[in-house]
C-alpha positions in Angstrom: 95.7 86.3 87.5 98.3 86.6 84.8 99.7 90.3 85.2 97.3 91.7 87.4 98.2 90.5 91.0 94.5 90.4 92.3 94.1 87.0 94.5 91.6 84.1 92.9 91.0 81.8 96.1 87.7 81.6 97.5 83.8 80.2 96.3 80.4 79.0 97.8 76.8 77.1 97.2 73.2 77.7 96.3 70.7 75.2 97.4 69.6 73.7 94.1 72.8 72.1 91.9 73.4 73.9 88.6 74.4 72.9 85.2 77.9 72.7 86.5 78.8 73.9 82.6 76.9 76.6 82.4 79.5 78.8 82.6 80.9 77.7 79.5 78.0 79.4 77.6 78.4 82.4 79.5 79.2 85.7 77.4 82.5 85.4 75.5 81.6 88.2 73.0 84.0 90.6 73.3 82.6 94.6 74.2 84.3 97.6 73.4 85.4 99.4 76.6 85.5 103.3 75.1 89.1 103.5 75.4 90.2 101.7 72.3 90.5 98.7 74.0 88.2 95.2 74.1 87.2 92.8 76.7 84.7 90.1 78.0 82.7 91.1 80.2 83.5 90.3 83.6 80.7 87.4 84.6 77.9 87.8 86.8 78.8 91.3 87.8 76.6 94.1 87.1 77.5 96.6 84.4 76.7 100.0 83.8 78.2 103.2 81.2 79.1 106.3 83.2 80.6 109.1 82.1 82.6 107.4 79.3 83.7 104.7 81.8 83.0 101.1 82.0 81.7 99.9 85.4 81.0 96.8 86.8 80.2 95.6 90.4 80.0 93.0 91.9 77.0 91.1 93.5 77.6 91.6 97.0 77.8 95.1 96.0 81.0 96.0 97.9 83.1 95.8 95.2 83.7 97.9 91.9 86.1 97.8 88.7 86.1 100.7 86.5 87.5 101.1 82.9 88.6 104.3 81.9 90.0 106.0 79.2 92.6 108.3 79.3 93.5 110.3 75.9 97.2 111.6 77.1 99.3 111.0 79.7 103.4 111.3 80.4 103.5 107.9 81.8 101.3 105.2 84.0 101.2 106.8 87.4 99.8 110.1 85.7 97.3 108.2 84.1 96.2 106.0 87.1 96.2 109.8 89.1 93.4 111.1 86.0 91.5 107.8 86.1 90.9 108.0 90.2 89.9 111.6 89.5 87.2 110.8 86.9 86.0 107.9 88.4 86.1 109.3 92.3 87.7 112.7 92.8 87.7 112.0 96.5 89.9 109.3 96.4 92.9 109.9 98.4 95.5 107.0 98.7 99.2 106.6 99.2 100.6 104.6 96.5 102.6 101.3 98.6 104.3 100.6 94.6 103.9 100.8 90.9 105.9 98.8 88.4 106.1 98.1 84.9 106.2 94.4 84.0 106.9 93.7 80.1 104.1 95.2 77.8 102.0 92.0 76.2 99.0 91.4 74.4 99.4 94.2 72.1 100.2 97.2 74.9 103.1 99.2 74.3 103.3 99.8 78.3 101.6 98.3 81.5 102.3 99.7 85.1 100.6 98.2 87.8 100.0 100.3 91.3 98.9 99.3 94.4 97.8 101.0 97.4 98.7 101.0 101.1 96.0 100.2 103.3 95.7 98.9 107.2 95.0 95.1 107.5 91.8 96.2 109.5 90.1 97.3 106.2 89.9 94.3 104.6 90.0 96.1 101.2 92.0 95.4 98.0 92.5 98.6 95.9 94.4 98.1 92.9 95.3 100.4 89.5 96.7 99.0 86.2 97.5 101.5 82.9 97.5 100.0 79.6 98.9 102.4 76.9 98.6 101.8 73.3 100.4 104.6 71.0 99.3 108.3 72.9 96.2 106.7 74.6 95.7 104.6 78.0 92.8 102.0 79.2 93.3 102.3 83.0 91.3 99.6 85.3 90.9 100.2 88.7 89.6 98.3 91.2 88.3 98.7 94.4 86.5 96.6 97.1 86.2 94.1 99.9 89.4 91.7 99.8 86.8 88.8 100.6 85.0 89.7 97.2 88.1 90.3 95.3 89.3 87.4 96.6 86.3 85.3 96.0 85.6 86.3 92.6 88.8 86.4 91.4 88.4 83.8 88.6 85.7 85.9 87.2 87.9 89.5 86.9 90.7 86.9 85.7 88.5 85.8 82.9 87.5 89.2 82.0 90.8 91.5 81.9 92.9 88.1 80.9 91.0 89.4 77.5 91.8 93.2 77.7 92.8 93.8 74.3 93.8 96.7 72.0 90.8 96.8 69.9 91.9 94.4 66.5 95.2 92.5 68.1 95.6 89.5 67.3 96.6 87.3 70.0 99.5 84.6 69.4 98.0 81.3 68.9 99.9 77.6 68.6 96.2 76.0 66.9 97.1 73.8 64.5 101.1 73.9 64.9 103.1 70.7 65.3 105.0 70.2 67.8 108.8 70.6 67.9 110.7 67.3 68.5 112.5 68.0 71.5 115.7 67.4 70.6 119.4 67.6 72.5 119.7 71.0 71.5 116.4 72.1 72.2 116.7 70.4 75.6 119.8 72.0 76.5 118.1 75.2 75.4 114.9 74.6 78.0 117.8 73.2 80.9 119.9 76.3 80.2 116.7 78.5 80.8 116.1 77.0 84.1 119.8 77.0 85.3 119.7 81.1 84.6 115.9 80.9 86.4 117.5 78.8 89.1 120.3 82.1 90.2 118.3 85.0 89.2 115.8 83.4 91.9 118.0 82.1 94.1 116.5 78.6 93.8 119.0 75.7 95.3 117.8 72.8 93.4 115.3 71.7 90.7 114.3 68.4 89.9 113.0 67.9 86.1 111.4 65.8 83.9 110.7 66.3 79.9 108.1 64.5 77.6 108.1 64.3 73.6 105.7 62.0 71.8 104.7 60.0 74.6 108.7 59.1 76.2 110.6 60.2 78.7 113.0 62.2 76.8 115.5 63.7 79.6 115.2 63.6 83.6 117.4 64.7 86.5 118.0 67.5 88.3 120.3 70.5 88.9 121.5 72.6 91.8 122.0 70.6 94.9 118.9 69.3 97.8 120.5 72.1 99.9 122.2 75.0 100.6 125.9 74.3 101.4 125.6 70.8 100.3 127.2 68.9 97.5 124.2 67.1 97.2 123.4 67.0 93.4 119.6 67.1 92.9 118.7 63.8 90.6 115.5 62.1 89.1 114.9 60.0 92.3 115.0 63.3 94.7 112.2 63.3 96.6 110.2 66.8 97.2 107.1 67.7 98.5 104.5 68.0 95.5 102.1 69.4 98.0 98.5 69.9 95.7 99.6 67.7 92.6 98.4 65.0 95.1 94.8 66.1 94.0 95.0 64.8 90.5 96.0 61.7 92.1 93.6 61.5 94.4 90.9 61.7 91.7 92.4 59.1 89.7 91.7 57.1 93.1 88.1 57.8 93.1 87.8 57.3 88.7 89.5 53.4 89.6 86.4 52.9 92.0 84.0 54.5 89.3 85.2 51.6 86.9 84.8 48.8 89.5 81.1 50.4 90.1 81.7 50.9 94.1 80.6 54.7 93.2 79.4 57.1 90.9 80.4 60.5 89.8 76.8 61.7 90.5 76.5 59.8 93.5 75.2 62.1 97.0 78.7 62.4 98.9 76.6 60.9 102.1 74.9 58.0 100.0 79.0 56.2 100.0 79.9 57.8 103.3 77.1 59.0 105.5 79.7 60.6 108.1 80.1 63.1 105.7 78.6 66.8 107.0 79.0 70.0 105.4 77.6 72.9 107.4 74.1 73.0 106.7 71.6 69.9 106.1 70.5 71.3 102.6 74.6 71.9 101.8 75.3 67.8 102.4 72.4 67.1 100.4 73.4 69.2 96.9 76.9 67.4 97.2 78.0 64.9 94.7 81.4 63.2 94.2 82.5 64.6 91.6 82.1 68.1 93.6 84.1 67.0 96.3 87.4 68.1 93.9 86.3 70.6 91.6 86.9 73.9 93.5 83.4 74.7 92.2 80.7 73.9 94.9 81.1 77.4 96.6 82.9 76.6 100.0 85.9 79.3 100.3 89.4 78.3 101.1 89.6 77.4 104.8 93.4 76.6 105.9 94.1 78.7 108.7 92.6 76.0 111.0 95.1 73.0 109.6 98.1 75.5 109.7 98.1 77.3 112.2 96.2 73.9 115.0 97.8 70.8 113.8 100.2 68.6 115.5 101.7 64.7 115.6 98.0 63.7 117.1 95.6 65.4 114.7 93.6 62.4 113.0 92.9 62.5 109.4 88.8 62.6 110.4 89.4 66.5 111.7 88.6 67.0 108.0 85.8 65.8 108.5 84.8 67.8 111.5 85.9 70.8 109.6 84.0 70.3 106.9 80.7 70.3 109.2 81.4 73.6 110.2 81.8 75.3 106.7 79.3 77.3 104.7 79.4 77.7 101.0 79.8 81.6 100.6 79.0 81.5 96.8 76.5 79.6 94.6 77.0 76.6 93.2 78.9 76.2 90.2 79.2 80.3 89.8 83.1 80.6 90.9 86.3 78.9 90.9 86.7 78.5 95.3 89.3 76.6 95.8 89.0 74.2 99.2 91.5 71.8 100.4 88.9 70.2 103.0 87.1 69.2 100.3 89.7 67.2 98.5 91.2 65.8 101.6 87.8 64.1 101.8 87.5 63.1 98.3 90.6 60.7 99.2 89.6 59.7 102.4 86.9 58.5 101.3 87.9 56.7 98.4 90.4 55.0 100.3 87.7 53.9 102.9 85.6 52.1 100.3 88.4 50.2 99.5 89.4 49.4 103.1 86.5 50.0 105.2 87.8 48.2 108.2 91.1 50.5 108.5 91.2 53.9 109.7 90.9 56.3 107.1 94.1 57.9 106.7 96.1 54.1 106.7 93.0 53.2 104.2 94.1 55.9 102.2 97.8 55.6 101.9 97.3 52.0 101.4 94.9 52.3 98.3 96.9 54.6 96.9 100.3 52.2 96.9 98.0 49.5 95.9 96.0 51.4 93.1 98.2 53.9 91.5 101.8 54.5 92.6 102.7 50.5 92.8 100.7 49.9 89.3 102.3 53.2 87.7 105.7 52.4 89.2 106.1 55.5 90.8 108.5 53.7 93.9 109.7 56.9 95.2 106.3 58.0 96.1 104.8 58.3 99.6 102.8 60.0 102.2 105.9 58.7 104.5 108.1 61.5 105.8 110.3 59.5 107.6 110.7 57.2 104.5 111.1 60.4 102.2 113.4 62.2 104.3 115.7 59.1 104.7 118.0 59.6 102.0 118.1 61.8 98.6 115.4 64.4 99.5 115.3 68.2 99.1 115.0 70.6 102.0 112.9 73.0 101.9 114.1 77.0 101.1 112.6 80.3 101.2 113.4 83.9 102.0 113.1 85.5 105.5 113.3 89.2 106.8 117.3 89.7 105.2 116.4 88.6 101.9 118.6 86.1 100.9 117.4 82.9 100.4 117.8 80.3 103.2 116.9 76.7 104.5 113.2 76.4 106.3 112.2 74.6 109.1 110.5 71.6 108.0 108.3 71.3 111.0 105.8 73.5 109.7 105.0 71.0 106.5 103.9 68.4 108.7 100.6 70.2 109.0 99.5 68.6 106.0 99.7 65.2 107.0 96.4 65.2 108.3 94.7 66.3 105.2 97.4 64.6 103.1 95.3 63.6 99.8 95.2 67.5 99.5 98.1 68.1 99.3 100.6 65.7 101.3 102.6 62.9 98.6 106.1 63.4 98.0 107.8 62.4 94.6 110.8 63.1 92.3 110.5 64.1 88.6 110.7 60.5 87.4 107.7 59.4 89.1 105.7 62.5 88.5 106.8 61.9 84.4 105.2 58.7 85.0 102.3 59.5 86.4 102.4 62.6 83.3 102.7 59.4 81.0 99.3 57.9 82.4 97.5 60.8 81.4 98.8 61.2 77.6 98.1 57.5 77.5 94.6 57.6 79.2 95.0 55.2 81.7 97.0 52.6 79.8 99.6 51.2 81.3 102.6 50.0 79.2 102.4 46.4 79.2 99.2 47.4 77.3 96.7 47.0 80.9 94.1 49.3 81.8 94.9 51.2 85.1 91.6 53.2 84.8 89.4 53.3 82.0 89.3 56.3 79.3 86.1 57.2 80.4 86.7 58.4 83.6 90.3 59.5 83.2 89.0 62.1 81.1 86.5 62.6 83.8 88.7 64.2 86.1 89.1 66.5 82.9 85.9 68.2 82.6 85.3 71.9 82.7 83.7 72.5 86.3 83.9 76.1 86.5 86.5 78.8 84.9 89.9 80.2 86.9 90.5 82.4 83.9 90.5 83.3 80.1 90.0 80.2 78.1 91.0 78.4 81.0 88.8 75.6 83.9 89.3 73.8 86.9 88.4 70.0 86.6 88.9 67.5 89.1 92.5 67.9 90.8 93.3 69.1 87.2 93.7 72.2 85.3 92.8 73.1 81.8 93.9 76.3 80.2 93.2 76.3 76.2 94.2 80.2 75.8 97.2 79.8 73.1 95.2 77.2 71.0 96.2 74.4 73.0 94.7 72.7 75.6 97.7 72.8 78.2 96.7 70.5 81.0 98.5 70.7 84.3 98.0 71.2 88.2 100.9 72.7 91.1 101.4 72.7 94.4 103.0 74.8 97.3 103.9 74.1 100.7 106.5 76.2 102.8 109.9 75.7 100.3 108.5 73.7 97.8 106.8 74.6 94.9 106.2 72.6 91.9 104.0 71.9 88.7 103.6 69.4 85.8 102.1 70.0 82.7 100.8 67.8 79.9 99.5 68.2 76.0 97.5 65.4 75.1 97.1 66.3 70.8 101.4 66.4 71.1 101.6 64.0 73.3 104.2 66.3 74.7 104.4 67.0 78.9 107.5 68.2 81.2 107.7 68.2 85.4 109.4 70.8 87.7 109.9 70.5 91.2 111.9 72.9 93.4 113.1 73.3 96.6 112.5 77.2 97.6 109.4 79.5 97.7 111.0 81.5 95.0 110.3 78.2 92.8 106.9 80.1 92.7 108.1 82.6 89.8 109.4 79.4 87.7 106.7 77.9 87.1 105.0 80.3 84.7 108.3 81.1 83.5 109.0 77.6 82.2 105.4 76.9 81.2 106.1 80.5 78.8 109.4 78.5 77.8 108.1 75.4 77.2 105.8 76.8 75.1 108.4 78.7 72.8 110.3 76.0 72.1 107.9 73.0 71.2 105.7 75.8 68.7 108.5 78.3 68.1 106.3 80.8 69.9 107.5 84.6 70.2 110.4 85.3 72.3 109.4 86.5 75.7 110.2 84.1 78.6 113.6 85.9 78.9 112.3 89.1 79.4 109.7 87.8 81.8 112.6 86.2 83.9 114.5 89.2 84.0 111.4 91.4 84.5 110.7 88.5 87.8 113.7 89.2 89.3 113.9 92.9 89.0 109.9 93.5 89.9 110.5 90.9 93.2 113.6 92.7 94.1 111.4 95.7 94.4 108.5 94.5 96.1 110.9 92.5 98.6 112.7 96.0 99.4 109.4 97.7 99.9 107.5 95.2 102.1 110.5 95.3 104.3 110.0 99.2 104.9 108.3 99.7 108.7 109.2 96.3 110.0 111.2 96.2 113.2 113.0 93.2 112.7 113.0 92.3 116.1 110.3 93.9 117.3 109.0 97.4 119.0 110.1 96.7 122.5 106.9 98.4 123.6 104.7 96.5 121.6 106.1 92.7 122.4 106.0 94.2 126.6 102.3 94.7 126.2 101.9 91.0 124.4 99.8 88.4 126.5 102.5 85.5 127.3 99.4 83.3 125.9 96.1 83.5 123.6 93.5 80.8 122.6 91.4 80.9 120.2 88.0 78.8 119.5 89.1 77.6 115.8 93.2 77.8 115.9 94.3 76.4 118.9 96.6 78.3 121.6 99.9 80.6 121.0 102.0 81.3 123.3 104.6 84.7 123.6 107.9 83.8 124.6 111.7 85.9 125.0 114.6 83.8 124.0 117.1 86.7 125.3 116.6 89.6 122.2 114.5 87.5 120.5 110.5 86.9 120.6 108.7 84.4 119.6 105.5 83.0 118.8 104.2 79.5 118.9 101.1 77.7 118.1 100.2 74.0 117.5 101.7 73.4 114.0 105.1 75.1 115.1 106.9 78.7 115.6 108.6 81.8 114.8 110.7 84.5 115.6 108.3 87.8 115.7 109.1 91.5 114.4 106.4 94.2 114.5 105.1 96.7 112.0 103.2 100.3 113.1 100.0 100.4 110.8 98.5 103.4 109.8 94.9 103.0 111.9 97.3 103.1 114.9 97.3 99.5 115.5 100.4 97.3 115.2 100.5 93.9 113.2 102.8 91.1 114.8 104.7 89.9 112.0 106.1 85.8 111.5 109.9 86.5 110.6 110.5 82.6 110.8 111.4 81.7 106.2 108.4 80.3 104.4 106.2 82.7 107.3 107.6 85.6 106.9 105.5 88.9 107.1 102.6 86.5 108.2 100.7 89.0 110.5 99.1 88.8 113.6 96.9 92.4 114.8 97.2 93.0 118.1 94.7 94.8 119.7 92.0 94.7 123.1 88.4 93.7 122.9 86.2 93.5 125.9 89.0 94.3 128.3 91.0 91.6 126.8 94.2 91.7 125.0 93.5 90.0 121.7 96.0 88.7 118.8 93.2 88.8 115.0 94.4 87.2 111.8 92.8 87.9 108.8 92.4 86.1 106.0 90.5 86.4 102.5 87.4 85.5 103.8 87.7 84.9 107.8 89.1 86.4 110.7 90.2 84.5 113.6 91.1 86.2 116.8 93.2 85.1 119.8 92.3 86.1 123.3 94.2 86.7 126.5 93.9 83.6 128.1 94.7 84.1 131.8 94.6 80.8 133.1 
């Protein structure tokens, strides 16, 4: 959520639909906090004065954000320290970091702190100090990760607005856009290059837009480390979730030809379709299958960690009838890949009904929109993709240094592919970026999809953050007096993002090969930005500030792990586990070296002492790393639990 690193993942449903909109009309007035500073309310959380502070908690209760003033204070960690005091004097926590990312939005400083905690707690604690002249707003937050987690479109919304009382926020309404010309290009492809070493990203695949024409593509760095191999505009990467948007623009092809509706009931077009109650199923339209809004929470572990060669694409569908929405309807941005892997599916049955559903899928979407669009090198086909000119994936492991990934681990996608499984290069994606700032019309002047339900896939479903929605596969943030469209994607070494301005007619594309890609892509979007509207100078300090702040961070989580493992620890290890939901894992020595393995693939293990006394089993394999595993005993059996936002999963000794 912009500068505060609180995670936005999860969502659920209530058993009547709501105005789906409704949240649009929610308060937007801005409040005044008591500390000089201003803010919207955070929504549907409960709020209450205390003691000069501003409180507000959430609606499962087990969460709390308090604003508090602080008159003086030498820096940020002394005014976090008074904060904690005045809002709970028993508060007693070891700080794991604080750092100071630039000052924005009118602050003269911001320092961010986080706490430690055990991964048993399932707690996020968080402190951020905003100082303007002598005087400090401080936030703190403190609660159940699941809630945090769950709700965290709603705190984005409300502290994306935390304002010094009177700033006036930078705005590009009613600016024209720059022509993007050679030596503004050069100055946007020179920004990346520098991006490309301070993150240590190998190659880059990219794509710019200016009124409506594709007005540079290729790539730079190379597909690999140690390669010659020059990325160009044909490389093919993984795109991961910008499949969504695609999938949508499926299902808005079928609207046209009247073989559905937007309002339709999910099981009226496919009556397969289960979710995990009978009154769920029945609140479920299409258009909710893809708009992150109908209050199921994210639910990967089950694909990741239990997939292999023989998983069928109609496990999402067996999934699906399992899940519970664990918010209300139309109240928070959830995001669920489940649920669009069955918004393709089953737009690709209704156009092949007699083929299974994944071939019906791919083969509706070659017919429909890549063939039509003339996107040629784009495919759910790994084998065709990784025949010639593709990037391999990157990321960091334990030492730091960036380094190639297995690739193994990305095939867990294929199954749910219309999620998040197309590859493309940066030519294709521009073309499919052309579609949209030409609403479905193609160039020899044909309809691909009508306007109508183009702009469909548009619509504000439910807020992700400050002037900002999630639509259908896309996303809409209108927070700089634009409405910026665009949608990314991550899978393990790929990261990746497009972007598109429909009044400018102006859009770019970036795809990379690592997981430090991640950083880019708010980097270049801040970039973008400067150059087309001559906007304030800041996306070099933000890189500079990304590389220093990860450097950091990357040098602190490493602290405590045994890189290849507490000999102790791995001796007392099961050599195998099962669990109900994620499959089997299996404990293995390959002579110093331990390692794990479950369906979707495996990895080297380290170990890190936590301080409840337990010890977390830690992935060390890039792309993985520091994934953990808490081992532990229940009922006289050794047990393996992952936590996630919302679940926890546990492994147990399987003796037989």
């Amino acid at each position: 959520m912009k500068r505060f690193a609180l995670a936005a993942s999860a969502l659920l449903l209530t058993a009547s639909p709501l105005p789906l909109m409704a949240q649009d009309d929610a308060q937007t007035e801005l409040v005044d906090t008591g500390t000089g500073a201003q803010m919207v309310p955070v929504p549907g959380w409960a709020s209450e004065s205390r003691d000069g502070m501003l409180l507000f908690t959430a609606p499962e209760g087990d969460a709390t954000t308090a604003i508090v003033g602080i008159d003086s204070a030498q820096d940020g960690g002394e005014a976090v320290k008074l904060a904690w005091a005045r809002f709970d004097p028993d508060f007693d926590r070891t700080v794991l970091i604080a750092q100071d990312p630039p000052a924005r939005d009118g602050w003269d400083s911001i320092t961010v702190v986080n706490y430690e905690s055990s991964p048993a707690e399932k707690i996020a604690i968080q402190a951020i100090a905003l100082r303007k002249g002598d005087s400090w707003t401080v936030v703190l937050i403190n609660g159940a990760i699941a809630t945090v987690a769950k709700r965290g479109a709603q705190l984005s919304q409300a502290f994306g607005s935390l304002r010094p009382a009177n700033f006036e926020k930078e705005t590009f309404a009613g600016k024209e856009a720059n022509a993007l010309t050679p030596e503004r290009i050069a100055e946007i492809t020179a920004f990346v290059g520098e991006a490309m070493k301070g993150l240590e990203i190998p190659g880059v695949g990219l794509a710019l837009i200016d009124d409506g024409k594709i007005v540079w593509e290729g790539g730079l760095g190379v597909t690999a480390l140690g390669s010659t191999e020059a990325v160009d505009k044909d490389t093919e990467f993984m795109v991961a979730s910008n499949t969504k948007g695609m999938a949508t623009l499926l299902l808005s092809t079928l609207v046209d030809e009247g073989k559905l509706g937007w309002d339709q009931t999910v099981t009226d077009v496919y009556p397969e379709f289960r979710l995990g109650s009978a009154e769920t199923t029945a609140n479920v339209r299409i258009e909710h299958l893809i708009c992150a809004c109908t209050g199921l929470p994210r639910k990967d572990m089950q694909w990741v960690m239990n997939t292999s060669a023989e998983t069928p694409a109609s496990d999402t569908f067996v999934q699906l009838a399992a899940t519970e929405p664990t918010s209300g309807f139309g109240e928070v941005f959830q995001y669920n890949n489940l649920m669009a892997s069955a918004a393709g599916y089953i737009g690709g049955h209704l156009v092949h009904p007699d083929m299974e559903i994944g071939a019906a899928f791919d083969k509706a979407m070659e017919e429909r929109i890549f063939a039509p669009l003339g996107m040629t090198r784009t495919t759910f086909d790994f084998d065709a993709a990784m025949a010639e000119n593709w990037a391999r994936p990157h990321a960091r492991g334990y030492d730091g240094p960036v380094e190639m990934a297995p690739m193994d681990w990305n095939y867990m996608v294929y199954p749910y592919r219309p999620a998040g499984g197309v590859w493309s290069s940066a030519h294709d994606m521009a073309l499919y970026a052309l579609n949209e700032l030409y609403e479905g019309t193609l160039p020899d002047g044909t309809q691909l999809v009508s306007k109508e339900n183009l702009l469909k896939r548009r619509e504000h479903y439910v807020p992700i953050g400050e002037d900002s929605w999630y639509g259908m596969g896309l996303m809409e943030s209108a927070s700089m007096g634009k409405s910026v469209y665009f949608h990314g994607g991550s899978l393990i070494g790929y990261k990746s993002n497009f972007w598109f301005i429909p009044e400018d007619k102006v859009g770019a594309v970036l795809l990379t090969n690592s997981d430090t890609g991640q950083a880019l892509l708010g980097l270049f979007q801040r970039k973008l930005l400067e150059v087309l509207y001559d906007g304030n100078d800041e996306a070099a300090e933000n890189l500079s500030a990304s590389v220093r702040l990860g450097a950091e961070a990357r040098a602190k989580g490493r602290e405590g792990i045994v890189e290849q493992g507490d000999p102790a620890v791995l001796a007392a290890l099961a050599p195998r586990y099962v669990s109900p939901e994620l499959g089997p894992l299996t404990v293995s020595r390959d002579g110093d070296a331990t390692w794990i393995t479950v369906t979707s693939g495996k990895s080297p293990v380290g170990t890190k002492a936590n301080d409840d006394g337990t010890h977390s089993i830690l992935f060390m394999v890039p792309g993985f790393f520091g994934f953990p595993l808490i081992a532990g005993e229940r009922d006289g059996k050794r047990v393996l639990t992952l936590i996630d936002a919302q679940h926890e999963y546990v492994f147990t000794e399987d003796a037989g």
